[in-house]
TORPARO-197247 format. One record per atom (N, C-alpha, C, O, CB): atom name; x, y, z. Coordinates in pm, whole numbers, plus 50000, padded with zeros to 5 digits. Glycine has a CB too. Example, Ala and Ser with C-alpha at 12.3 -4.5 7.8 and 13.67 -1.06 7.14 Angstrom:
ATOM  atom      u      v      w
ATOM     N  51319  49431  50780
ATOM    CA  51230  49550  50780
ATOM     C  51320  49670  50780
ATOM     O  51424  49668  50846
ATOM    CB  51131  49553  50905
ATOM     N  51285  49775  50708
ATOM    CA  51367  49894  50714
ATOM     C  51290  50003  50787
ATOM     O  51341  50114  50804
ATOM    CB  51408  49940  50572
% end
This chain:
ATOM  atom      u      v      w
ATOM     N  50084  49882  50000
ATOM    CA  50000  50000  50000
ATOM     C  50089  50124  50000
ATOM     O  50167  50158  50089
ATOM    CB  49904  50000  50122
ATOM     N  50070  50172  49912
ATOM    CA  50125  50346  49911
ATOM     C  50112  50431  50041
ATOM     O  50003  50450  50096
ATOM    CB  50031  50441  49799
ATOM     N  50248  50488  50095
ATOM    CA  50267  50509  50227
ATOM     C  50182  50641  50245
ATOM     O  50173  50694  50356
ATOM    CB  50423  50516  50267
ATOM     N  50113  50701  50120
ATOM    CA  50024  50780  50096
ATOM     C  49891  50768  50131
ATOM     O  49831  50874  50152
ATOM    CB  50031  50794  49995
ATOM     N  49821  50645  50145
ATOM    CA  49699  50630  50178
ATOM     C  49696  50540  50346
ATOM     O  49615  50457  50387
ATOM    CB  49627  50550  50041
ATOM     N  49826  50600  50416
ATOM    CA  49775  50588  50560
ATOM     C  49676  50681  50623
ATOM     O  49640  50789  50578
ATOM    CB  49882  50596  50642
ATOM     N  49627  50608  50763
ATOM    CA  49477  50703  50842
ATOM     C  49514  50811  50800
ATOM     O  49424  50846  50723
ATOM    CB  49445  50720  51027
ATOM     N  49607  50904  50800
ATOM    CA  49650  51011  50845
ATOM     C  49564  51146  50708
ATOM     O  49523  51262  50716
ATOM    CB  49842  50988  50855
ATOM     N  49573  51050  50610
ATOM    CA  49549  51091  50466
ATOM     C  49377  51040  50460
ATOM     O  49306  51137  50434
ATOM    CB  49672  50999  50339
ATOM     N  49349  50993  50466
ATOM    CA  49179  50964  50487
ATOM     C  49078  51076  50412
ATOM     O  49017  51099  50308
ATOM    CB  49137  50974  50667
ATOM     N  49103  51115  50515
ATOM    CA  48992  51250  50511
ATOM     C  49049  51375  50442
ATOM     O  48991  51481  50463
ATOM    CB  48947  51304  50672
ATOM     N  49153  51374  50366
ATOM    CA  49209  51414  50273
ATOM     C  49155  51400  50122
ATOM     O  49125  51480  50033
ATOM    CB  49313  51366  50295
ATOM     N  49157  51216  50139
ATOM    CA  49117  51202  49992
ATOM     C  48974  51187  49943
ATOM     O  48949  51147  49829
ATOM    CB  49178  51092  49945
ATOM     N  48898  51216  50016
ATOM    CA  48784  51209  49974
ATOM     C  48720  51380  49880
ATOM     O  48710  51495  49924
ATOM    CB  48709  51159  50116
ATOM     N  48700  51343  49792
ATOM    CA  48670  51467  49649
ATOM     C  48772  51440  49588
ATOM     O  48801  51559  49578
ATOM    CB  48664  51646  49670
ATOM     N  48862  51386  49533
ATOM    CA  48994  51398  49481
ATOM     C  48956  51320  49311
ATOM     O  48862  51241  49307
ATOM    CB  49126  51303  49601
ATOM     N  49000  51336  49239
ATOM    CA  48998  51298  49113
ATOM     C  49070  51130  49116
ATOM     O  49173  51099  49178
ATOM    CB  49081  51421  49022
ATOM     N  49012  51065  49059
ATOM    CA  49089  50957  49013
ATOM     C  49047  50904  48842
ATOM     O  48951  50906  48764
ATOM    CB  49061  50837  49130
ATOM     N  49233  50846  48849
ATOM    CA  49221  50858  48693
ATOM     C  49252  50688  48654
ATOM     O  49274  50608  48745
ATOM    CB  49355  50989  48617
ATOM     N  49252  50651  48531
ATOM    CA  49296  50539  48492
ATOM     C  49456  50510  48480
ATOM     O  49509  50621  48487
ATOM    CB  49232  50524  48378
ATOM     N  49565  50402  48464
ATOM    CA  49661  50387  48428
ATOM     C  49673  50489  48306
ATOM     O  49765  50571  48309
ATOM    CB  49677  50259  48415
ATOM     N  49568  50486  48181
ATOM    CA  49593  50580  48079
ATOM     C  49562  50716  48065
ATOM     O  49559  50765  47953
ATOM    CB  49552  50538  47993
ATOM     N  49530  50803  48197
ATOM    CA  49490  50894  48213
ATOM     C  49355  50967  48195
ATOM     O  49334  51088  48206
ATOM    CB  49557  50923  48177
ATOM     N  49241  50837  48155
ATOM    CA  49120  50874  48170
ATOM     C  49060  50883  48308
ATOM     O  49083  50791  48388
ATOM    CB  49055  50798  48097
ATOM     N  48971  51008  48350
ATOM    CA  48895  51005  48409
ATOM     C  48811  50906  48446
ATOM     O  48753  50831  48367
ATOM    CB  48864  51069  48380
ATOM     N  48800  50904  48582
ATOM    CA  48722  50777  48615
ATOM     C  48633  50827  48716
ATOM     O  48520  50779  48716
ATOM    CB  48809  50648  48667
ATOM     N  48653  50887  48775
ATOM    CA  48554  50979  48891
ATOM     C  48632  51037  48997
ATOM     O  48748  51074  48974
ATOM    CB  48437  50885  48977
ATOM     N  48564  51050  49141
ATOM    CA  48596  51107  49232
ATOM     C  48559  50968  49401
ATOM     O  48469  50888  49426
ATOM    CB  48505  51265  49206
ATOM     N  48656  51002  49454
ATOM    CA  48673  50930  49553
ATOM     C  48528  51012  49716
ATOM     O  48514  51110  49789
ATOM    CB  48877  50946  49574
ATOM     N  48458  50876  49682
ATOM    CA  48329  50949  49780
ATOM     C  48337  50934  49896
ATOM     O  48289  51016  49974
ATOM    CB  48194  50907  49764
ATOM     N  48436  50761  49957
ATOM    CA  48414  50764  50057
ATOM     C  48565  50656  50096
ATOM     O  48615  50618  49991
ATOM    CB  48257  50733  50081
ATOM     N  48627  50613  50202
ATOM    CA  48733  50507  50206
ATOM     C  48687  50445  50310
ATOM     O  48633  50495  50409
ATOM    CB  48880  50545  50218
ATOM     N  48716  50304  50281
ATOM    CA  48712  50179  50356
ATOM     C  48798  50170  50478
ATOM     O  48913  50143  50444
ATOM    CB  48748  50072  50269
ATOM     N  48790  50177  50556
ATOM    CA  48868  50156  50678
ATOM     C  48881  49986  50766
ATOM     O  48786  49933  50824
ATOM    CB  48795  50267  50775
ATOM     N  48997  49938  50757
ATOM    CA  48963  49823  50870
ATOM     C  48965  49837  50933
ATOM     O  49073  49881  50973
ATOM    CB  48993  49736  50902
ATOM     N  48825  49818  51057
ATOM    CA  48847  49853  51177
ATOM     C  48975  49817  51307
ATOM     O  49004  49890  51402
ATOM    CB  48739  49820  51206
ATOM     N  49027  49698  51278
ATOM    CA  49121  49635  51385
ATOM     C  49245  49731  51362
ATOM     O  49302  49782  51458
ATOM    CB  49160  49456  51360
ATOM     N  49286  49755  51229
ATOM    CA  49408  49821  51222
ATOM     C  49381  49965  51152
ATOM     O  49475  50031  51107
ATOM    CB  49513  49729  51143
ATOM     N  49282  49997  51148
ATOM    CA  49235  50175  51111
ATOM     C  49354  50193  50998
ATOM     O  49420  50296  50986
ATOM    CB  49257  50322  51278
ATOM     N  49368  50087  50926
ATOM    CA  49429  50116  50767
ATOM     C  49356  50121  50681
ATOM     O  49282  50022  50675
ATOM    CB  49515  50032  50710
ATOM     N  49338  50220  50582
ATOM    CA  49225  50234  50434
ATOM     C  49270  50125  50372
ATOM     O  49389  50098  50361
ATOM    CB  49237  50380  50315
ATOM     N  49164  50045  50322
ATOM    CA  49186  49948  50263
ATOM     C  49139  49919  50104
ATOM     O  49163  49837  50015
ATOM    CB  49142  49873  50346
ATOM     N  49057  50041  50125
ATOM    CA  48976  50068  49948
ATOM     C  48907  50187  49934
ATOM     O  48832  50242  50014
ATOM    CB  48848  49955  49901
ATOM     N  48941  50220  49819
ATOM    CA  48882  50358  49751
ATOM     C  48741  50320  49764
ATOM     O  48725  50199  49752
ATOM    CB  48929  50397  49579
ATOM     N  48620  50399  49789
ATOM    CA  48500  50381  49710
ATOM     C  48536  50508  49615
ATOM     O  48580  50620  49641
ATOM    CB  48344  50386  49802
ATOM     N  48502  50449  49507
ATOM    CA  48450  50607  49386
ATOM     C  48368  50577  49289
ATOM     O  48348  50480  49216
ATOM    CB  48575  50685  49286
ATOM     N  48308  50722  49312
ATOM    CA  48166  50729  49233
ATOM     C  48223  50780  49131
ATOM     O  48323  50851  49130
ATOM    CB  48033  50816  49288
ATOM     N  48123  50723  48996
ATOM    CA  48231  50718  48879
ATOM     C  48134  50814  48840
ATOM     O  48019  50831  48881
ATOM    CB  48277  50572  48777
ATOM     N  48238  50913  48702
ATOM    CA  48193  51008  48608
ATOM     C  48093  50953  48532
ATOM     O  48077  50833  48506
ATOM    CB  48294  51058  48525
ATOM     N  48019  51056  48494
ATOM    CA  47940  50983  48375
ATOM     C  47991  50977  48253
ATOM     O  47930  50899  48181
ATOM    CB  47820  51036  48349
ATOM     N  48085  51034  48200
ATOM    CA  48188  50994  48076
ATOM     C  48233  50903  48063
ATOM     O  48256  50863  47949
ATOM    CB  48284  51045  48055
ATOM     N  48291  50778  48248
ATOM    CA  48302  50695  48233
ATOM     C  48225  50543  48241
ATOM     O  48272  50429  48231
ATOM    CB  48366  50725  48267
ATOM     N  48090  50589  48261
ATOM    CA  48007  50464  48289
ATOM     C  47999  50435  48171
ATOM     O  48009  50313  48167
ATOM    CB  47873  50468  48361
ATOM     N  47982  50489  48034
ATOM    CA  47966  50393  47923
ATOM     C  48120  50313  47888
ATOM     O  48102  50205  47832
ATOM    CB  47905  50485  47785
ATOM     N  48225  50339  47906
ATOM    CA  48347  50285  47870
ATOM     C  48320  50164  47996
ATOM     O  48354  50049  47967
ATOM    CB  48496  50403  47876
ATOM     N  48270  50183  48107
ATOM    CA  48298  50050  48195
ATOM     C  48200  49963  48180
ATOM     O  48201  49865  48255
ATOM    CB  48311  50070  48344
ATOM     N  48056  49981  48049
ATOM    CA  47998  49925  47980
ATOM     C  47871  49903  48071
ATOM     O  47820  49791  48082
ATOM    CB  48072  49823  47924
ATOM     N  47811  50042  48153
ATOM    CA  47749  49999  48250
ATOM     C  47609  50082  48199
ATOM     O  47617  50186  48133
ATOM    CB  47824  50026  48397
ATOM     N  47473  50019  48242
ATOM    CA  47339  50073  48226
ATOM     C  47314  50127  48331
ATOM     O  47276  50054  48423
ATOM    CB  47239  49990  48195
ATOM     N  47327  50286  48357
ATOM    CA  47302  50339  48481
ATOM     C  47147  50412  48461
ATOM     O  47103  50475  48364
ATOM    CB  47431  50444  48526
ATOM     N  47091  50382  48578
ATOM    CA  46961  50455  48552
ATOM     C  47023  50591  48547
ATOM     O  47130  50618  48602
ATOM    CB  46836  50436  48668
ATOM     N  46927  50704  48457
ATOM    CA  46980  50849  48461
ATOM     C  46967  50897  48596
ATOM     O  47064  50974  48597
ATOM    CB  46905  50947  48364
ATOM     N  46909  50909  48725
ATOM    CA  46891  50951  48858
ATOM     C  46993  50858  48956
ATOM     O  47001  50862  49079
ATOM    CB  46730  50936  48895
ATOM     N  47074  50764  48852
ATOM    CA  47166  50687  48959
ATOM     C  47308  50718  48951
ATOM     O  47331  50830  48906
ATOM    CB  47157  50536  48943
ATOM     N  47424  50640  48988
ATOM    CA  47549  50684  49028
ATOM     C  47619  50557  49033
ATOM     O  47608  50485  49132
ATOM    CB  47551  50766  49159
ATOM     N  47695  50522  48928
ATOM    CA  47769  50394  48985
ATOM     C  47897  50400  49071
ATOM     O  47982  50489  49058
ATOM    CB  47809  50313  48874
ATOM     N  47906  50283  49174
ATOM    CA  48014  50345  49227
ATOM     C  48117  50214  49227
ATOM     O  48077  50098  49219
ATOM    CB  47978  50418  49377
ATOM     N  48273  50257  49240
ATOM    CA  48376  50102  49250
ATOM     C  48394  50087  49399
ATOM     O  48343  50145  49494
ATOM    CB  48559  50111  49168
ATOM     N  48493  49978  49387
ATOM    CA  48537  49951  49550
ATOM     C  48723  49920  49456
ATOM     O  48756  49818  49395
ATOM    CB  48419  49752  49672
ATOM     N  48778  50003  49470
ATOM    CA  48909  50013  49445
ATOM     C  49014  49958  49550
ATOM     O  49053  50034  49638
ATOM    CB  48928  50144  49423
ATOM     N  49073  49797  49543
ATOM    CA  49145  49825  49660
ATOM     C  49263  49905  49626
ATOM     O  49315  49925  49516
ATOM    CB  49182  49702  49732
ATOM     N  49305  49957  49776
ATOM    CA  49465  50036  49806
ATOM     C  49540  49986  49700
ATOM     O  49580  50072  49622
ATOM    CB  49555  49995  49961
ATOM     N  49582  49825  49667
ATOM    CA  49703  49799  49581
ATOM     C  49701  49854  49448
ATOM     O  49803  49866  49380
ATOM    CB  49724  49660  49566
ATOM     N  49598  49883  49415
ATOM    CA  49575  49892  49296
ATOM     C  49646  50016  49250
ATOM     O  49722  50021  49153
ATOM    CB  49440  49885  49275
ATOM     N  49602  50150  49357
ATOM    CA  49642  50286  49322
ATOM     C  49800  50291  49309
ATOM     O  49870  50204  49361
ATOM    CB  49589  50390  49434
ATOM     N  49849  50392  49241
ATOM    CA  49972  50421  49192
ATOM     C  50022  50509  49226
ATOM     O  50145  50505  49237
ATOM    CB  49984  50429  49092
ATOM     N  49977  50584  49246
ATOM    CA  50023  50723  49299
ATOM     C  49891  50828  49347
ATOM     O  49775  50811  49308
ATOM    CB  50113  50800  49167
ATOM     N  49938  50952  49452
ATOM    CA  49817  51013  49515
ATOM     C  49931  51153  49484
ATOM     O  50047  51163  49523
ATOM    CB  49749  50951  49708
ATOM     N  49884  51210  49434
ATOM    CA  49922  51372  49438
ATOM     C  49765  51456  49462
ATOM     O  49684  51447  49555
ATOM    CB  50006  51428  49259
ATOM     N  49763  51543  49328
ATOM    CA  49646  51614  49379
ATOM     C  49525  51532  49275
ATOM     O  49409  51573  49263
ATOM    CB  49663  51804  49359
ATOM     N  49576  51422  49214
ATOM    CA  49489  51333  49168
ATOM     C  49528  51206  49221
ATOM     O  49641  51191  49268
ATOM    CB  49479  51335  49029
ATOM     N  49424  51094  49217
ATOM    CA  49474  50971  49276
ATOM     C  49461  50889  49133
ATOM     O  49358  50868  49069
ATOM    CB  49380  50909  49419
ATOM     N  49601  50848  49102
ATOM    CA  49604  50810  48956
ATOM     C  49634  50610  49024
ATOM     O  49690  50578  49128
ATOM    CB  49774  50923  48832
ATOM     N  49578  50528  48928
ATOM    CA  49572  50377  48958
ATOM     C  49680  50297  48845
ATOM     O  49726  50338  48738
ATOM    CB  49396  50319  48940
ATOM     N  49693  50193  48903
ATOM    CA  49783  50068  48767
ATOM     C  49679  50027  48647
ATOM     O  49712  49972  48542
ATOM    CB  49836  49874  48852
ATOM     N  49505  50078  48697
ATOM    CA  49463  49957  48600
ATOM     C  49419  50096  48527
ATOM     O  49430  50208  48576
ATOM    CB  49332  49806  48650
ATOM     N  49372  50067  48412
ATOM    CA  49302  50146  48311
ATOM     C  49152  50142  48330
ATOM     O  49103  50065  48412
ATOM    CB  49336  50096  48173
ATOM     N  49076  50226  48256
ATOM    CA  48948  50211  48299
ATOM     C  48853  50018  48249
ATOM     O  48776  49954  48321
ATOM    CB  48873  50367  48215
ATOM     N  48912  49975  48086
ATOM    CA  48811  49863  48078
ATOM     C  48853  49762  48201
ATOM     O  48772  49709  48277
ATOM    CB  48815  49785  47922
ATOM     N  48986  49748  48204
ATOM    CA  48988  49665  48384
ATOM     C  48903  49652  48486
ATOM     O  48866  49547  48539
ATOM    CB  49070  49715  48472
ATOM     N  48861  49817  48525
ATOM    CA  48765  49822  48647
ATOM     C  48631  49750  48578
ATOM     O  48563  49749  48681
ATOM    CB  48734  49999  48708
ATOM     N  48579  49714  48520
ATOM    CA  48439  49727  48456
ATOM     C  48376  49599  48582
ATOM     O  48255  49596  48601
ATOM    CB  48430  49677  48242
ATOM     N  48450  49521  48643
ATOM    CA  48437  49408  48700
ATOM     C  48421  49457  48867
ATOM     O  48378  49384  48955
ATOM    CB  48564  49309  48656
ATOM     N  48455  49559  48881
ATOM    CA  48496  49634  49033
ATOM     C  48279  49745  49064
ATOM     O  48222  49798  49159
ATOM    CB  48721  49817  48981
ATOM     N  48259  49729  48972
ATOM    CA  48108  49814  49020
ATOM     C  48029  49712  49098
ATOM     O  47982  49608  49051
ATOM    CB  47997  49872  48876
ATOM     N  48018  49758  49241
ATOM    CA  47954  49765  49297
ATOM     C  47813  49794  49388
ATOM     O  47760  49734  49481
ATOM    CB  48000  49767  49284
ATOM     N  47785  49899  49322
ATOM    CA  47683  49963  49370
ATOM     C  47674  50101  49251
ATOM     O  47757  50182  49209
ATOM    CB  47714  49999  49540
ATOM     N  47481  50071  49217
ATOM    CA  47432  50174  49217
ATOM     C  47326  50281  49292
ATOM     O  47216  50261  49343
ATOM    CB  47416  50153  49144
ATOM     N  47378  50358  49283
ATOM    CA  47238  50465  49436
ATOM     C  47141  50486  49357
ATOM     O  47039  50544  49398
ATOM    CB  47279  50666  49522
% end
């Protein structure tokens, strides 16, 4: 895990942009997973753009929001965007939830 997404950073990253390995937009980070025993983030939630729900090949109702469950390993780097290893058709398998 990137020594970037310790507790400390949490509540930092939530609104932050995240992008694909190829620099597409993928959304914004809504909320992070915490394990409770060791209060380490353990996964991005992010609610994805709507530019990117058709590339992750998804039928979103128009009043809904799809969202991923990104784990920590995945991300690559955290500056003032949180950029990942995988590209966006990768995630297409990671949606979780729509609101």
């Amino acid at each position: 895990m990137p020594r970037d997404l310790e507790r400390s950073w949490c509540s930092q990253l939530r609104g932050r942009f995240v992008v694909g390995a190829r620099g597409r937009e993928i959304g914004v980070v809504d909320d992070i997973e915490i394990d409770p025993a060791s209060w380490v983030a353990t996964a991005l939630i992010v609610r994805v753009d709507a530019s990117a729900v058709s590339a992750l090949g998804l039928e979103v109702p128009f009043w809904s929001r799809a969202r991923l469950r990104v784990p920590v390993d995945h991300v690559d780097e955290v500056t003032d965007i949180i950029a990942l290893r995988m590209s966006v058709d990768e995630l297409s398998t990671w949606v979780f939830d729509t609101e």
